[in-house]
FILUMDO-837048 format. One record per residue (C-alpha): residue number from 1; x, y, z. Coordinates in nm, 2 decimals. Example, Ala and Ser with C-alpha at 12.3 -4.5 7.8 and 13.67 -1.06 7.14 Angstrom:
! FILUMDO-837048
+-----+--------+--------+--------+
!   k !     px !     py !     pz !
+-----+--------+--------+--------+
!   1 !   1.23 !  -0.45 !   0.78 !
!   2 !   1.37 !  -0.11 !   0.71 !
+-----+--------+--------+--------+
! end
This chain:
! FILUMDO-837048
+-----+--------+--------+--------+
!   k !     px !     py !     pz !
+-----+--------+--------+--------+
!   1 !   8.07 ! -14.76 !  -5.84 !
!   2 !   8.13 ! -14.98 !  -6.17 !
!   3 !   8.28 ! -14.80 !  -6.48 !
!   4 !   8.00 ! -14.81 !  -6.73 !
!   5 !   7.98 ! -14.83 !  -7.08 !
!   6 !   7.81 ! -14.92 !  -7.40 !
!   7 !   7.93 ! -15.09 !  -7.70 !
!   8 !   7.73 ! -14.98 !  -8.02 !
!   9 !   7.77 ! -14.90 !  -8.38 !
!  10 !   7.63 ! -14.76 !  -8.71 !
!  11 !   7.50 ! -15.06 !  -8.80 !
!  12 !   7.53 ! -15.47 !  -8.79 !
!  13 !   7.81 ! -15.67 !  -8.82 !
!  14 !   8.11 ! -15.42 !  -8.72 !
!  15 !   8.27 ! -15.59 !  -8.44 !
!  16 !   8.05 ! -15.46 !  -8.14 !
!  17 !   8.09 ! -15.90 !  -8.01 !
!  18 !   8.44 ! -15.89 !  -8.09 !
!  19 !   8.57 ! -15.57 !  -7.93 !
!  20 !   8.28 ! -15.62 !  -7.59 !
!  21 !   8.46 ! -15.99 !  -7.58 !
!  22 !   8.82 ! -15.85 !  -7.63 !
!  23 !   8.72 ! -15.56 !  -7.35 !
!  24 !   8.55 ! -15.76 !  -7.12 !
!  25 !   8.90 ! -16.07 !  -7.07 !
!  26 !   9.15 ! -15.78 !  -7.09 !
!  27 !   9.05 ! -15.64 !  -6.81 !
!  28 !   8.95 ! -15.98 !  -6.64 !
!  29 !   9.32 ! -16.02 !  -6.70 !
!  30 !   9.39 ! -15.73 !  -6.49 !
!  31 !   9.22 ! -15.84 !  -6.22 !
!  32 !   8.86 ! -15.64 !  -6.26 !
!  33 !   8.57 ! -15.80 !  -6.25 !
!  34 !   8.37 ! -15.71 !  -6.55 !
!  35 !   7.93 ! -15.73 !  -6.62 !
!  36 !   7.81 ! -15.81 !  -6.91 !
!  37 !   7.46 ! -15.70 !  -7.07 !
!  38 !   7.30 ! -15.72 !  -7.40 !
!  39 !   7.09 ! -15.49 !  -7.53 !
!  40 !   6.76 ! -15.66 !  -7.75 !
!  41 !   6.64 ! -16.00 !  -7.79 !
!  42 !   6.94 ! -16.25 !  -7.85 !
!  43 !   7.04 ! -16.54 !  -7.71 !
!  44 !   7.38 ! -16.62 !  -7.84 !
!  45 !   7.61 ! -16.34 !  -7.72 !
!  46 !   7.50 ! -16.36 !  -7.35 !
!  47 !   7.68 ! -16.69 !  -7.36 !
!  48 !   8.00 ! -16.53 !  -7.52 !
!  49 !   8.00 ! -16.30 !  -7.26 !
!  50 !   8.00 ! -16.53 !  -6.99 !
!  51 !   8.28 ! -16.72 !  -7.14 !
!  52 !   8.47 ! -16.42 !  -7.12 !
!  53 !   8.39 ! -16.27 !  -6.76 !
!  54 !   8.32 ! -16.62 !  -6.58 !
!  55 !   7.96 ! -16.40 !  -6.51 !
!  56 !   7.63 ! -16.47 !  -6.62 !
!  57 !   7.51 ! -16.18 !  -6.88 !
!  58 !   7.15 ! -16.08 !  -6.88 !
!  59 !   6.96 ! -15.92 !  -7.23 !
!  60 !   6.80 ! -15.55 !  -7.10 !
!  61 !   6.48 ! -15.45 !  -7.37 !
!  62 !   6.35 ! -15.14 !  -7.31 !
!  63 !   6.03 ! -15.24 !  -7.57 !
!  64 !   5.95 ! -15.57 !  -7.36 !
!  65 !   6.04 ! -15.47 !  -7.05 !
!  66 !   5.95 ! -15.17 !  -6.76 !
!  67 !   6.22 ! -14.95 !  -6.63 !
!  68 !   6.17 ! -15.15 !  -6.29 !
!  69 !   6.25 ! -15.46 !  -6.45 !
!  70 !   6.58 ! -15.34 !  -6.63 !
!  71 !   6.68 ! -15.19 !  -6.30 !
!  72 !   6.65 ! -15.50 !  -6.16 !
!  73 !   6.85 ! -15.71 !  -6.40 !
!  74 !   7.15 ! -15.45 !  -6.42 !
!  75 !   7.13 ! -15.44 !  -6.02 !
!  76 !   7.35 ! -15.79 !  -6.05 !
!  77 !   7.71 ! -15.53 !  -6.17 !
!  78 !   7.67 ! -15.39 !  -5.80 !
!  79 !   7.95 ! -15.54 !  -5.69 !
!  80 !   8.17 ! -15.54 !  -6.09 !
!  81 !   8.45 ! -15.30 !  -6.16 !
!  82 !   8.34 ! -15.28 !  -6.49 !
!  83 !   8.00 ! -15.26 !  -6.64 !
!  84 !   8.00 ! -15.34 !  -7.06 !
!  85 !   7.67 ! -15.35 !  -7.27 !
!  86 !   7.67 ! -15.50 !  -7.61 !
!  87 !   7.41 ! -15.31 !  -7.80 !
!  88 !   7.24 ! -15.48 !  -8.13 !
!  89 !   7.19 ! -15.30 !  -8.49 !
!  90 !   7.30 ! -15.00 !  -8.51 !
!  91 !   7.29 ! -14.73 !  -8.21 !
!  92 !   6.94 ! -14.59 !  -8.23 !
!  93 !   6.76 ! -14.91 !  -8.46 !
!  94 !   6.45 ! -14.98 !  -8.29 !
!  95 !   6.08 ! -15.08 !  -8.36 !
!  96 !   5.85 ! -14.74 !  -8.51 !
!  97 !   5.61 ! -14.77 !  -8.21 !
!  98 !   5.72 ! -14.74 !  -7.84 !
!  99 !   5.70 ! -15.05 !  -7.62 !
! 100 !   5.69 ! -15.05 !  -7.24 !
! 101 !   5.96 ! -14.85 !  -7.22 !
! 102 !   6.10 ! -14.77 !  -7.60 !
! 103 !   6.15 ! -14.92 !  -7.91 !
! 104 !   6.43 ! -15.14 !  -7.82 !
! 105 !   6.71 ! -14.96 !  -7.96 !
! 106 !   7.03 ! -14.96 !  -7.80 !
! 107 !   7.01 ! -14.53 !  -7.73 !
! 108 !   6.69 ! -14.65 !  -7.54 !
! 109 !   6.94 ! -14.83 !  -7.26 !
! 110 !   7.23 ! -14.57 !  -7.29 !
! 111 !   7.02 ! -14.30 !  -7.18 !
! 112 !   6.81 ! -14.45 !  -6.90 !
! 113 !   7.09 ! -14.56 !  -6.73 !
! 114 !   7.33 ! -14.29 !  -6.80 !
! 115 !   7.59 ! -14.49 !  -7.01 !
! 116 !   7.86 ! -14.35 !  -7.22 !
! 117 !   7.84 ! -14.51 !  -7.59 !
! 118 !   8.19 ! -14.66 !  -7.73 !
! 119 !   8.14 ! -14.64 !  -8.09 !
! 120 !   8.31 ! -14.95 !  -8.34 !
! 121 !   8.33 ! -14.77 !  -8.69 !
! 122 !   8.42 ! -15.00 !  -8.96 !
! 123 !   8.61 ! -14.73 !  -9.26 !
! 124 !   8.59 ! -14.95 !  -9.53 !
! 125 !   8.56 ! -14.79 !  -9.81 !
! 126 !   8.57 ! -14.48 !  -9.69 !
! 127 !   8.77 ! -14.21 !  -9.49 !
! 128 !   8.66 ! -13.85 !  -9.37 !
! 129 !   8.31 ! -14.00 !  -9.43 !
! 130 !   8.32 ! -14.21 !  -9.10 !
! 131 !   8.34 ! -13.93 !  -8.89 !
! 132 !   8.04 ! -13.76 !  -9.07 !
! 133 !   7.87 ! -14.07 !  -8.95 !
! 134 !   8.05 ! -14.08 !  -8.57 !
! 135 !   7.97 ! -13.71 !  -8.53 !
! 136 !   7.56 ! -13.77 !  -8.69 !
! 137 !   7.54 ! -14.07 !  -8.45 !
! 138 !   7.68 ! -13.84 !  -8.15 !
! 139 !   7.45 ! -13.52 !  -8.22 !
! 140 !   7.16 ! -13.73 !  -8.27 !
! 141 !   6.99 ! -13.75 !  -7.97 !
! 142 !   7.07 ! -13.53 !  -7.66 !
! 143 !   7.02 ! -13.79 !  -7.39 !
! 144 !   7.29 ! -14.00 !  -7.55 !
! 145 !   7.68 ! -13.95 !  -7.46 !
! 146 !   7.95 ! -14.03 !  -7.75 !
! 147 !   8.25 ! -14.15 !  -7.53 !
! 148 !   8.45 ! -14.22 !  -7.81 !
! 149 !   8.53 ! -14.46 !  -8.06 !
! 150 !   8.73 ! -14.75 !  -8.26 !
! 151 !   8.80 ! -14.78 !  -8.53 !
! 152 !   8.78 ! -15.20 !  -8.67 !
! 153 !   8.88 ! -15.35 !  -9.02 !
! 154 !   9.12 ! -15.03 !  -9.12 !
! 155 !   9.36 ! -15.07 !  -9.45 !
! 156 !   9.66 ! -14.91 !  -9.38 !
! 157 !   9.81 ! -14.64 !  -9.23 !
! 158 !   9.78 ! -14.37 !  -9.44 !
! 159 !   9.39 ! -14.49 !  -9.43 !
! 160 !   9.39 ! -14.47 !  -9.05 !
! 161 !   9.51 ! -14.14 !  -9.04 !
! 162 !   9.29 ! -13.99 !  -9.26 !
! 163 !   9.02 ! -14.09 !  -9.05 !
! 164 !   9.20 ! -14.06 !  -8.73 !
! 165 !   9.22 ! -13.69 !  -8.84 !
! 166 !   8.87 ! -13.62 !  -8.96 !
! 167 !   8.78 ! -13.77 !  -8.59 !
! 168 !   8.98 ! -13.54 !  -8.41 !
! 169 !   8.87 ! -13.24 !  -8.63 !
! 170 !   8.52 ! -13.35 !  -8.52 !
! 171 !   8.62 ! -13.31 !  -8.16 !
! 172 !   8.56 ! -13.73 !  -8.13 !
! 173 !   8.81 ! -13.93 !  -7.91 !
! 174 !   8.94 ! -14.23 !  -8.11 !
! 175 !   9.08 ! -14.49 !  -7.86 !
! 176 !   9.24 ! -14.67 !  -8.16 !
! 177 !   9.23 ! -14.88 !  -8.47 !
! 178 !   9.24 ! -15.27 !  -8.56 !
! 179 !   9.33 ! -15.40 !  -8.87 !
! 180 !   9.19 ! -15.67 !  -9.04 !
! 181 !   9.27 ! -15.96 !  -8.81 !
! 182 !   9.12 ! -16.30 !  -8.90 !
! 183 !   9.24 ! -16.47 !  -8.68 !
! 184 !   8.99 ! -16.33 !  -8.42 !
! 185 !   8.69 ! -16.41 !  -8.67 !
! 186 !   8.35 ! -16.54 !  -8.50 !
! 187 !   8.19 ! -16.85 !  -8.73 !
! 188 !   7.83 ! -16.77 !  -8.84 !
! 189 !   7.53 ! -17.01 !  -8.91 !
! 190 !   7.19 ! -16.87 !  -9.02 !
! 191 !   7.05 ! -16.71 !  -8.73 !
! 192 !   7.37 ! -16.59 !  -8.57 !
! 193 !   7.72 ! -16.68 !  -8.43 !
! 194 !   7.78 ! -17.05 !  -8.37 !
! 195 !   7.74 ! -17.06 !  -8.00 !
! 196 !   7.99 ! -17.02 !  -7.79 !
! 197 !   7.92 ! -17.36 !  -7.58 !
! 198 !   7.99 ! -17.55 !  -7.98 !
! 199 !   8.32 ! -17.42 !  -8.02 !
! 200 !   8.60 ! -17.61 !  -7.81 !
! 201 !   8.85 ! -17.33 !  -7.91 !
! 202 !   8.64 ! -17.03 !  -7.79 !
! 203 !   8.84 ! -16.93 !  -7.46 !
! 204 !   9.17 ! -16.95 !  -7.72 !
! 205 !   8.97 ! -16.72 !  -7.95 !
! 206 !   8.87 ! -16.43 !  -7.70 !
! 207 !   9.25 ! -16.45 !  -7.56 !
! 208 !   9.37 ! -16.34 !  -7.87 !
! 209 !   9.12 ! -16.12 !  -7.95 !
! 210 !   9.20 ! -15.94 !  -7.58 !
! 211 !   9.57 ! -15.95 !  -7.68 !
! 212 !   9.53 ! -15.78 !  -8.01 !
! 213 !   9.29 ! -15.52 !  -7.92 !
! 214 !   9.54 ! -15.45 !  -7.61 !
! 215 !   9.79 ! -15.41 !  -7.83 !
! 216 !   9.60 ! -15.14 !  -8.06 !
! 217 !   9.34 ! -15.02 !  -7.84 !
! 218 !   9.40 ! -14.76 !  -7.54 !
! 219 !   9.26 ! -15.00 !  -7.28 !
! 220 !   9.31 ! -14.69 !  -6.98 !
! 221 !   9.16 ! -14.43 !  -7.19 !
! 222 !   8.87 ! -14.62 !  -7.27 !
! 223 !   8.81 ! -14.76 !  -6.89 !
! 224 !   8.86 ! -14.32 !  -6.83 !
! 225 !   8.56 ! -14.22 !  -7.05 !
! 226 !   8.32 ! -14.47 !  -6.87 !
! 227 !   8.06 ! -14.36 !  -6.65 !
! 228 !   8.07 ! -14.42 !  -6.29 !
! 229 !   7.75 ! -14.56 !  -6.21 !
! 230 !   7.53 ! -14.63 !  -5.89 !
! 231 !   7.31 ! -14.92 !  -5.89 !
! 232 !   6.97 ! -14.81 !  -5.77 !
! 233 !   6.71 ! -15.04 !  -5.58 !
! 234 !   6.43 ! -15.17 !  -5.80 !
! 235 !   6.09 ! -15.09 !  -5.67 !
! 236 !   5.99 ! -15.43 !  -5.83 !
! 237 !   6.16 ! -15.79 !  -5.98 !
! 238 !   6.08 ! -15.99 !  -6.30 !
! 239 !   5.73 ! -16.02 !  -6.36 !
! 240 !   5.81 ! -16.37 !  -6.50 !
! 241 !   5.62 ! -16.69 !  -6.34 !
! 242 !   5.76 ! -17.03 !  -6.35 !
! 243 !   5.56 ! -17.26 !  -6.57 !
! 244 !   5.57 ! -17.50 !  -6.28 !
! 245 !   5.72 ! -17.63 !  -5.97 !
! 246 !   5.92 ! -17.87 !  -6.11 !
! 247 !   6.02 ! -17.80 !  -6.46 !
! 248 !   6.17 ! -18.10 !  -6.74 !
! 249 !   6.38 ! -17.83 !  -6.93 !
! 250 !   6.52 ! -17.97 !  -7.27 !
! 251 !   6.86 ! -17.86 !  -7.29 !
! 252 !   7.13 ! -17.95 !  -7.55 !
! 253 !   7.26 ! -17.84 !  -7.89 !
! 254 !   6.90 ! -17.86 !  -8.10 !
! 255 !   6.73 ! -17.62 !  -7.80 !
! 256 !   6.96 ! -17.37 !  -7.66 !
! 257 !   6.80 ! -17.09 !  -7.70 !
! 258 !   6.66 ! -17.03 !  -7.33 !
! 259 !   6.72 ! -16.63 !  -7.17 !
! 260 !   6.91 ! -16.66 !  -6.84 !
! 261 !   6.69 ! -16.44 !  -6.68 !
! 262 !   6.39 ! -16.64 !  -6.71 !
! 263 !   6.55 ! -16.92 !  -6.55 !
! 264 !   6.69 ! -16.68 !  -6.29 !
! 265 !   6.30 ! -16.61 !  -6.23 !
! 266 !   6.20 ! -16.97 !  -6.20 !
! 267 !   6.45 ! -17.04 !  -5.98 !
! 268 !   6.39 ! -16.74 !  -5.75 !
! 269 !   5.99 ! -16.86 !  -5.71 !
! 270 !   6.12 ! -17.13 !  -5.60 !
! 271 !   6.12 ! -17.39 !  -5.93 !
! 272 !   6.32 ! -17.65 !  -5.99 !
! 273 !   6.48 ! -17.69 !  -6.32 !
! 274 !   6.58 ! -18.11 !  -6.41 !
! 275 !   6.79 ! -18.05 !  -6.79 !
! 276 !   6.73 ! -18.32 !  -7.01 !
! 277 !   6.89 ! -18.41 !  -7.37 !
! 278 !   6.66 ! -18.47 !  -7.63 !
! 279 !   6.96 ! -18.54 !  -7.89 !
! 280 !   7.09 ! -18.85 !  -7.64 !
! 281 !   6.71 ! -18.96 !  -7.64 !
! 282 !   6.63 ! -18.84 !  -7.31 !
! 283 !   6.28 ! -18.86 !  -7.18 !
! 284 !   6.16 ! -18.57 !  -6.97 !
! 285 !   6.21 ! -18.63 !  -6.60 !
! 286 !   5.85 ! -18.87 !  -6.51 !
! 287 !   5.85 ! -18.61 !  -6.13 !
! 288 !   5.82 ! -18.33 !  -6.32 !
! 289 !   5.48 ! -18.15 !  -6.34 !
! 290 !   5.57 ! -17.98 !  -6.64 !
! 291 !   5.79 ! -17.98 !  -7.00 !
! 292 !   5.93 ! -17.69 !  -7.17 !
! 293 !   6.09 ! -17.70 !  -7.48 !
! 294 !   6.28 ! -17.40 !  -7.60 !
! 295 !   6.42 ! -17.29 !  -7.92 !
! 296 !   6.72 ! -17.35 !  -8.10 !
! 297 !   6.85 ! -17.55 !  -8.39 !
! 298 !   6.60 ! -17.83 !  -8.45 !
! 299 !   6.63 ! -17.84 !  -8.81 !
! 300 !   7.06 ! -17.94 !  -8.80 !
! 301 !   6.90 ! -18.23 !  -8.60 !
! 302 !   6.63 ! -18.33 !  -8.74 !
! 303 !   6.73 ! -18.69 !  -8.85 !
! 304 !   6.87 ! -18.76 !  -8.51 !
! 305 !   6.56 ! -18.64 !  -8.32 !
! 306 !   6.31 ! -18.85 !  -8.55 !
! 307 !   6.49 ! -19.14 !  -8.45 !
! 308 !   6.50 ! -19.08 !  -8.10 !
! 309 !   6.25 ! -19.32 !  -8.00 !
! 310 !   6.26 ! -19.28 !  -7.65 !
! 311 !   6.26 ! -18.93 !  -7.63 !
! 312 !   5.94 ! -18.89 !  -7.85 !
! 313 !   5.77 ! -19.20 !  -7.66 !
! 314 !   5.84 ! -19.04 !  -7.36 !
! 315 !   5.73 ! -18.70 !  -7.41 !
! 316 !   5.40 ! -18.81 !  -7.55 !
! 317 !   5.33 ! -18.97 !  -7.23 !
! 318 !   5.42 ! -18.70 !  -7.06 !
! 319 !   5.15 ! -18.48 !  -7.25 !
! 320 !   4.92 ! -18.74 !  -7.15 !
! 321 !   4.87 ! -18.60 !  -6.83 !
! 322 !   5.09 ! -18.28 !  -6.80 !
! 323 !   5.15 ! -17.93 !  -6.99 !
! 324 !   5.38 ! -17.93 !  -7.25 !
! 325 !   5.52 ! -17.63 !  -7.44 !
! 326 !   5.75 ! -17.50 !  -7.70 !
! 327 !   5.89 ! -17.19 !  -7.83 !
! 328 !   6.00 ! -17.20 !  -8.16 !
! 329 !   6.20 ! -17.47 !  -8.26 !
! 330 !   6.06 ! -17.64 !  -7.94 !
! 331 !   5.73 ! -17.55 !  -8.11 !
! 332 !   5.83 ! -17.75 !  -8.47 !
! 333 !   5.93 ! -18.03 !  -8.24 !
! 334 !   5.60 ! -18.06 !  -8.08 !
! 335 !   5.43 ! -18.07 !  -8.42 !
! 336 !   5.38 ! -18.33 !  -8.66 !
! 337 !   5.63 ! -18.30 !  -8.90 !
! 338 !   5.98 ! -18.08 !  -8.99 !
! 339 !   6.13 ! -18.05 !  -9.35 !
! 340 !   6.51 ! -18.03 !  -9.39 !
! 341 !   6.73 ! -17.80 !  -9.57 !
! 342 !   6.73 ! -18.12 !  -9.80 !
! 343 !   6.37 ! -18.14 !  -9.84 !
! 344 !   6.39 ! -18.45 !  -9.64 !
! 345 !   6.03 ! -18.51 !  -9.40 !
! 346 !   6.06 ! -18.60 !  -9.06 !
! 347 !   5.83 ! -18.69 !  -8.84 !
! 348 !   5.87 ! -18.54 !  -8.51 !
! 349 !   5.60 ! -18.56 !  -8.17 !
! 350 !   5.24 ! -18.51 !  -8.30 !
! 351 !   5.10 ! -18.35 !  -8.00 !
! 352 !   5.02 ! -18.08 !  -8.24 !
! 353 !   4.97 ! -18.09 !  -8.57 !
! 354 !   5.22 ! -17.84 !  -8.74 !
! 355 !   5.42 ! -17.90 !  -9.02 !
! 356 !   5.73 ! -17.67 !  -9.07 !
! 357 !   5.98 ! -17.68 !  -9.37 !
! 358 !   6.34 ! -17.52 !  -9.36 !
! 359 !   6.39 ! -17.60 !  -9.72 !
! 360 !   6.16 ! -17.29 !  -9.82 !
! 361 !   6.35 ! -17.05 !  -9.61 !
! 362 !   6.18 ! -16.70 !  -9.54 !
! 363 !   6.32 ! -16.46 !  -9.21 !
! 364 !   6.06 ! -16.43 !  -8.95 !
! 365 !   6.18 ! -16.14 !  -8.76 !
! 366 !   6.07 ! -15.92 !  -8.48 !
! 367 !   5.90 ! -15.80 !  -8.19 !
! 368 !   5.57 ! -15.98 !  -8.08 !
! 369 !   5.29 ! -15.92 !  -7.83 !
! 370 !   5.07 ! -16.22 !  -7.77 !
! 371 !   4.75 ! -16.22 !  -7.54 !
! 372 !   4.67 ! -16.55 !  -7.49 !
! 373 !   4.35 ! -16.72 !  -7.58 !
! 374 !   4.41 ! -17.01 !  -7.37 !
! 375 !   4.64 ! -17.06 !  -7.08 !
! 376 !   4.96 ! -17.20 !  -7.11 !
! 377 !   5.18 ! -17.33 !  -6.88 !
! 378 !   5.28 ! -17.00 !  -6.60 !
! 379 !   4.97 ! -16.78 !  -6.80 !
! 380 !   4.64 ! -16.67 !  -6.78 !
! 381 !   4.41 ! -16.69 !  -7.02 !
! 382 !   4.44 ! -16.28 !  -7.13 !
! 383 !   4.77 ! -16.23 !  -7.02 !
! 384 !   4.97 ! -16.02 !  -7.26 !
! 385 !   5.31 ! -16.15 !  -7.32 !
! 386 !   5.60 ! -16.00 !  -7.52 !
! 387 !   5.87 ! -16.17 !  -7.69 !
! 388 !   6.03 ! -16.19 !  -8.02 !
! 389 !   6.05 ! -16.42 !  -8.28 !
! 390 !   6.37 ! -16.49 !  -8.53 !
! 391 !   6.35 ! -16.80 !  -8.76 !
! 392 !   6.35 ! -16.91 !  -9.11 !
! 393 !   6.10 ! -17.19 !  -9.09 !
! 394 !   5.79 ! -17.14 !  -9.33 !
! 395 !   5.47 ! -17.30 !  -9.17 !
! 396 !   5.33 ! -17.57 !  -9.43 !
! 397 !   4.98 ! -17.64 !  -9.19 !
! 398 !   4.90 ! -17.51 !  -8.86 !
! 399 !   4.58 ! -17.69 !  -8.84 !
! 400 !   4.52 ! -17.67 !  -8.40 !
! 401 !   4.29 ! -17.43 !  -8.23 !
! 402 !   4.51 ! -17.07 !  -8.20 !
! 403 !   4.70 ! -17.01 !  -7.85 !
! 404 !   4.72 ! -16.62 !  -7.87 !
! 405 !   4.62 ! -16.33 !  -8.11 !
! 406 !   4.96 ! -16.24 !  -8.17 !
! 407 !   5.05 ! -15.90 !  -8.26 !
! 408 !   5.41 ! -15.76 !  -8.45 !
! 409 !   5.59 ! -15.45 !  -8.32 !
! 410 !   5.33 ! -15.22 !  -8.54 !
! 411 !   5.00 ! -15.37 !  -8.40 !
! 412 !   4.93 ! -15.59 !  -8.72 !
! 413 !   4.80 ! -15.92 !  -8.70 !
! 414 !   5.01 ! -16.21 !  -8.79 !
! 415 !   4.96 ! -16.57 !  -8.88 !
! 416 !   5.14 ! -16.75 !  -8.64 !
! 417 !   4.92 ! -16.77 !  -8.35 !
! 418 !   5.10 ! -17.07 !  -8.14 !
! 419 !   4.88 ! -17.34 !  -8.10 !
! 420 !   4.74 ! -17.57 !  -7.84 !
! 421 !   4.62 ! -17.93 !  -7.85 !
! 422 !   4.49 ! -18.11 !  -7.51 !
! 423 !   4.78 ! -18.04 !  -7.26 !
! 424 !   5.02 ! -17.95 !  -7.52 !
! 425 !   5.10 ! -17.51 !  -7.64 !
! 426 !   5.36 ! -17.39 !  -7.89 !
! 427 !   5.46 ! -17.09 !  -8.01 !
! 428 !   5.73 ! -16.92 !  -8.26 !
! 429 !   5.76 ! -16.62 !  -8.02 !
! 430 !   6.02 ! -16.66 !  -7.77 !
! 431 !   5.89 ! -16.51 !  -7.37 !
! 432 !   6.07 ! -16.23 !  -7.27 !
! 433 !   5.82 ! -16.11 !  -7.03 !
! 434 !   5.47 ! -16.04 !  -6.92 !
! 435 !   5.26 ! -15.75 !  -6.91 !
! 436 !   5.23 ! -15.59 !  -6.51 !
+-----+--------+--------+--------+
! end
């Protein structure tokens, strides 16, 4: 049975990536095979993962997806030694109304599968005070287990100890402390980590960061508090249908943002998936009977994909006679024209007529649930999907007949409704999965 844990915190940007990555290779390095999982909607720190295991990691969402489902996905760690989940926000953040199966918080996953919570409390500025917050976060919710916790980012020594020793009065395990280390510092952009596949330096990176968290973390003690767990059977799979048999998938740095477990589910009905590289002016594949175009960083390339001639000739032919959609920066692609951080214009496909503009930045964030007006490509007319959207992009027009009535995480109504123009759909909410 795999040692199990969870990797949470207080709040974001503690070191939950940093310490899960530093976890996962030292103990590749002993030999154990270790599963990843991440807990909420992201796409960047699956890939992390997988650069340090060498195994595909999988997001788990308890609001968009049924316990069956998420029984499914963590049934993959049957055969692991070692079972980490990287939570996201802190332990119990979460949406204020329940999805399928919870809000989406981190606690949500601990508890239905049973998984003791490692806890990375950053002290700064502070000392007793962080294990007010440890022991709040433990005593919070019954269902949840504290197995312990470390401590990232700490002074000194006399600061450590100080909060070593409130912890221990607190009856909290501490399986030890990093100080600042910068070494083992992950480089950001505006929606996240740079991803891992960008940086030719990243196996070098999580090396160090296994070697230094060996050398102050209690790697035994830590592997001791995890929970042995027993994969059960899932009743049911994915409830995720390929968009078509033979899928054109646009695949490079400008749209990267595609979940691994919805192109597990494609491939297990049977699609086929042909990659294809907008940036190098890449055409979709002519033999496939359908284009997707996922999100990612279209507005870093916008220049570049303007002038791609041949790929924007060849996907408008493409849409001549085929379905064609995009999530998100896919989406902006598909539309008429993107504005730069400059406040440069660039035209971009025209099969729909958006306009998007990254020089007036405003965060789009959250859950969504979407039932569809219209089909799109794998969906019914009425289907309810859920998904999540995260951008900065401000809509200048949106001028097409609405895709979906698209709903946020409270039930309220919001204004970007995807679109659809002859064969070509687009929407800012990325697809986790589809109502049973």
């Amino acid at each position: 049975m795999p040692a199990s844990l969870v990797i949470s915190a207080p709040a974001s940007g503690v070191g939950k990536t940093t310490l899960t990555l530093a976890l996962a290779r030292a103990w590749r390095q002993r030999g154990l095979n270790v599963q990843c999982f991440k807990s909420g909607p992201d796409y960047i720190d699956p890939a992390f993962h997988a650069a340090a295991t060498e195994r595909a990691s999988v997001n788990v969402d308890s609001w968009a997806m049924d316990r069956g489902t998420i029984a499914h996905l963590v049934s993959r760690a049957a055969d692991a030694d070692v079972v980490l989940a990287e939570g996201s926000m802190g332990l119990f953040d979460g949406v204020a109304a329940r999805g399928v199966s919870g809000t989406g918080a981190t606690a949500d996953i601990a508890e239905m599968l049973g998984w003791p919570v490692v806890l990375v409390i950053d002290p700064s500025g502070q000392a007793q005070t962080a294990a007010a917050i440890a022991a709040g976060l433990r005593d919070y919710r019954a269902g949840v287990r504290l197995a312990g916790v470390v401590l990232n980012r700490v002074a000194s020594p006399r600061h450590e100890d100080l909060v070593r020793r409130a912890l221990n009065e607190a009856g909290i395990v501490v399986f030890g402390a990093l100080p600042r280390h910068a070494e083992i510092s992950l480089p950001k952009r505006h929606l996240g980590l740079v991803q891992a596949e960008e940086q030719a330096e990243i196996g070098k990176l999580i090396d160090e960061a296994a070697r230094f968290v060996a050398e102050h973390v209690d790697l035994d003690a830590v592997l001791h508090s995890a929970g042995k767990w027993s994969p059960q059977a899932a009743a049911n799979g994915l409830n995720v249908r390929p968009p078509g048999q033979r899928i054109a998938l646009a695949r490079d740095a400008a749209f990267s943002f595609v979940y691994p477990h919805m192109l597990e589910a494609w491939r297990a009905a049977g699609a086929e998936i042909v990659p294809f590289s907008p940036l190098a002016d890449e055409a979709p594949d002519a033999s496939a009977d359908v284009c997707w175009l996922p999100g990612g960083y279209p507005e870093l390339h916008a220049a570049k994909l303007a002038a791609n001639a041949r790929f924007r000739s060849g996907l408008r032919a493409f849409a001549e006679t085929r379905p064609v959609h995009g999530e998100c920066g896919g989406y902006m692609v598909l539309g008429a024209g993107l504005t730069d951080a400059d406040g440069i214009s660039h035209e971009m496909a025209g099969l729909l007529g958006l306009e998007t503009s990254f020089a007036k930045r405003r965060m789009h964030l959250g859950y969504r649930l979407a039932e569809l007006a219209a089909p799109m490509p794998g969906h019914k007319p009425g289907a309810r999907l859920r998904g999540h959207e995260f951008h900065y992009s401000t809509i200048l027009a949106q001028p097409d007949t609405p895709l979906a009535v698209v709903h946020d995480a409270t039930g309220a109504v919001i204004a970007e409704t995807g679109s659809r123009r002859g064969h070509a759909t687009g929407t800012f909410f990325h697809l986790i999965a589809e109502d049973r």
